[in-house]
C-alpha positions as CSV (number, residue, x, y, z in Angstrom):
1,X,5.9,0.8,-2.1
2,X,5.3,3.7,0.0
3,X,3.5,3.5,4.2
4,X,1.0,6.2,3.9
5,X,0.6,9.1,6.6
6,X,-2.3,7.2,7.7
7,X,0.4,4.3,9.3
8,X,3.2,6.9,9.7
9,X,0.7,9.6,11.9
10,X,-0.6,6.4,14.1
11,X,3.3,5.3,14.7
12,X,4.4,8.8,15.6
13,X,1.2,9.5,17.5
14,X,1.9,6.2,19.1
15,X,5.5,7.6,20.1
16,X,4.4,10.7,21.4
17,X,1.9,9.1,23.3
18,X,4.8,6.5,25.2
19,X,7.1,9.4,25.6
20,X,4.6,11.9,27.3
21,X,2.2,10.1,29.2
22,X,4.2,8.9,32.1
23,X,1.1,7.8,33.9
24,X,-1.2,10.3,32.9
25,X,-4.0,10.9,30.3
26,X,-2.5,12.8,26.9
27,X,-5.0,14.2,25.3
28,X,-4.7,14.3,21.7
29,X,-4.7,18.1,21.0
30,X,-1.5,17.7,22.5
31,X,-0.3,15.1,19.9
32,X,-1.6,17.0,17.3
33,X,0.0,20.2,18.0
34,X,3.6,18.4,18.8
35,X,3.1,16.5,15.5
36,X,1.6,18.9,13.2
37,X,-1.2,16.2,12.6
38,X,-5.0,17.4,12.3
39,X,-6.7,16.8,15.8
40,X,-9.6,14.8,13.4
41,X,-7.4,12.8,12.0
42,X,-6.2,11.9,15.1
43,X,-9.6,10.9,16.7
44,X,-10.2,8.4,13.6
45,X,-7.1,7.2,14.1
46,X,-7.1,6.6,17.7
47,X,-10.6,5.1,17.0
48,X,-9.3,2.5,15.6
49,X,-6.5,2.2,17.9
50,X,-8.8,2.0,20.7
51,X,-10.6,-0.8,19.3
52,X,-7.5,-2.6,19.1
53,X,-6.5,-2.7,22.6
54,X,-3.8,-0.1,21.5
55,X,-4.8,2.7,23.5
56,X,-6.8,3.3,26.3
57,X,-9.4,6.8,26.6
58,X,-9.7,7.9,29.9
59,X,-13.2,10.4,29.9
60,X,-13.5,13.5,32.1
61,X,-11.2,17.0,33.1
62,X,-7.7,16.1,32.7
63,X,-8.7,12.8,30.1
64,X,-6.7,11.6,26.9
65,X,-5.0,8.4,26.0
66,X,-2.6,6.2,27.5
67,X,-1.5,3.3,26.2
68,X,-3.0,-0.1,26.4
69,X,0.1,-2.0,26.9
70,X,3.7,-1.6,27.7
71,X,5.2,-0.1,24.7
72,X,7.9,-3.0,24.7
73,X,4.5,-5.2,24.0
74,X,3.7,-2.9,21.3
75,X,4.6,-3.7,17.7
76,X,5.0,-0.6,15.4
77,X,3.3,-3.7,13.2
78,X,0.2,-3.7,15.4
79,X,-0.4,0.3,15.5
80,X,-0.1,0.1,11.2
81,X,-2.3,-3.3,11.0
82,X,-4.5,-1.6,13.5
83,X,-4.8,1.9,11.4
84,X,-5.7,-0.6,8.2
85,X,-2.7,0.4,6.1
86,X,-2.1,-2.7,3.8
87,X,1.5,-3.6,3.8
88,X,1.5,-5.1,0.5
89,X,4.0,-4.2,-2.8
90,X,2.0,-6.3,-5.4
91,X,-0.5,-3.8,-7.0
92,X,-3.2,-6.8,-6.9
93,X,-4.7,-7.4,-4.2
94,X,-4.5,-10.2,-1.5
95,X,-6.8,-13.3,-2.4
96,X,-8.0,-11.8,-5.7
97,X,-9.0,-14.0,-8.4
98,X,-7.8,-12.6,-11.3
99,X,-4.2,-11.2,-10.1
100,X,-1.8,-8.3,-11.1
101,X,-3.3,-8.9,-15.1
102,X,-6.8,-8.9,-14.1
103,X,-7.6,-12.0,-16.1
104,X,-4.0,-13.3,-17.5
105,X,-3.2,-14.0,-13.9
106,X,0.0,-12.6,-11.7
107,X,2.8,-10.7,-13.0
108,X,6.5,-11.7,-13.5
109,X,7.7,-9.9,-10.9
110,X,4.7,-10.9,-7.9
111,X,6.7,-13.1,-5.8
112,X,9.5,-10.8,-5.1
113,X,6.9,-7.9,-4.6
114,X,4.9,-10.5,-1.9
115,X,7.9,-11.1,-0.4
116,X,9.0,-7.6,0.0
117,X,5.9,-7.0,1.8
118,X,6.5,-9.6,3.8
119,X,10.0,-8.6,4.8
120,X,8.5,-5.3,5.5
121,X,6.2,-6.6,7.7
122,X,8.7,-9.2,10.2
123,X,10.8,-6.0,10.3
124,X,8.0,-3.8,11.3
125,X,6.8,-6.8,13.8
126,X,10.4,-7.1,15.4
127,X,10.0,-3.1,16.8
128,X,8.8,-2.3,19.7
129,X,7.5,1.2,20.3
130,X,9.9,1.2,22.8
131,X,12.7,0.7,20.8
132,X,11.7,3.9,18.2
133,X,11.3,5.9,21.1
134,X,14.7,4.9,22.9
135,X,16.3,5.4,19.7
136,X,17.1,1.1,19.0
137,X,16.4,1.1,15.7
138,X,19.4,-0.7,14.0
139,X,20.2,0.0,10.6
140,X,22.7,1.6,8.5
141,X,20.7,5.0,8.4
142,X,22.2,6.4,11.3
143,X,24.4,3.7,12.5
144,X,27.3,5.8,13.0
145,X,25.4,8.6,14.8
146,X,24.3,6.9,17.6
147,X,27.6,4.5,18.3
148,X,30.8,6.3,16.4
149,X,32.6,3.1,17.6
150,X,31.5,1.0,14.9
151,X,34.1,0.8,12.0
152,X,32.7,0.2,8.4
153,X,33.2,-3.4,7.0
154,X,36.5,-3.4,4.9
155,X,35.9,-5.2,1.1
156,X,38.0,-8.5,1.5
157,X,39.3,-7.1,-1.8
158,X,41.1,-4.1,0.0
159,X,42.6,-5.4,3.0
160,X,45.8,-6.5,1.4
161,X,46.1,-2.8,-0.1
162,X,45.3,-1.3,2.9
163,X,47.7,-3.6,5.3
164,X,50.5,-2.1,2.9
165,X,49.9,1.6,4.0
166,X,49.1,1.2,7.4
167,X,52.5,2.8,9.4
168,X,54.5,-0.1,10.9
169,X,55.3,-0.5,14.9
């Protein structure tokens, strides 16, 4: 399954937007020119943004965006819901009659590919936009970047090798 640029542009535009707005309109020319994203792509994005509550417009000199809640209230799985980026890994689709066989029904494999999507989606739901932006996304991906404290988990397996090398006191 891969998010297409329609929900990643929204969740970066939706970053931008939380870092550089600091109580003041952003217009989206200036998105698009810090994210390389087409300033018309933008506007049908944030159209559908708007009517989500996501973002506020603010009309007139010196108008843009700002956002429509705190971006701890935002879910990076509200701005992708919002953009109408299906989450789903099954290649039917939701509530269909005939399934992933058109008539023979569902495939073998359906259930884990629901559930993946689901998984996807709790873990997209349990973001905040202020956690991408403040760099609070745990994970293994760049675990060791951000806090070079944290030791890898030894295989139980190991330990009794490894307690024989380590210097003695």
């Amino acid at each position: 399954m891969k998010l297409s640029s329609k929900g990643r542009y929204a969740v970066m535009a939706m970053a931008d937007l939380a870092i550089h707005s600091s109580g003041r309109p952003v217009s989206l020319a200036e998105i698009a020119e810090r994210q390389e994203i087409s300033l018309s792509y933008l506007e049908q994005l944030f159209g559908k943004l708007r009517r989500h509550h996501l973002v506020k417009s603010v009309r007139g000199p010196g108008g843009g965006y700002r956002l429509g809640r705190m971006a701890e209230d935002i879910r990076v799985a509200d701005v992708v819901v919002a953009v109408d980026e299906p989450l789903s890994a099954t290649r039917c689709h939701p509530g269909s009659a005939t399934g992933c066989h058109g008539t023979k029904g569902r495939c073998l494999t359906h259930d884990l590919w629901e559930e993946l999507g689901n998984q996807i989606h709790l873990f997209l739901a349990s973001v905040s936009l202020a956690d991408v932006i403040n760099k609070r996304i745990l994970g293994t991906s760049g675990a060791l970047t951000r806090n070079t404290s944290i030791a890898a988990p030894v295989m139980p397996a190991l330990e009794p090798k490894l307690a024989a090398v380590e210097p003695a006191e």
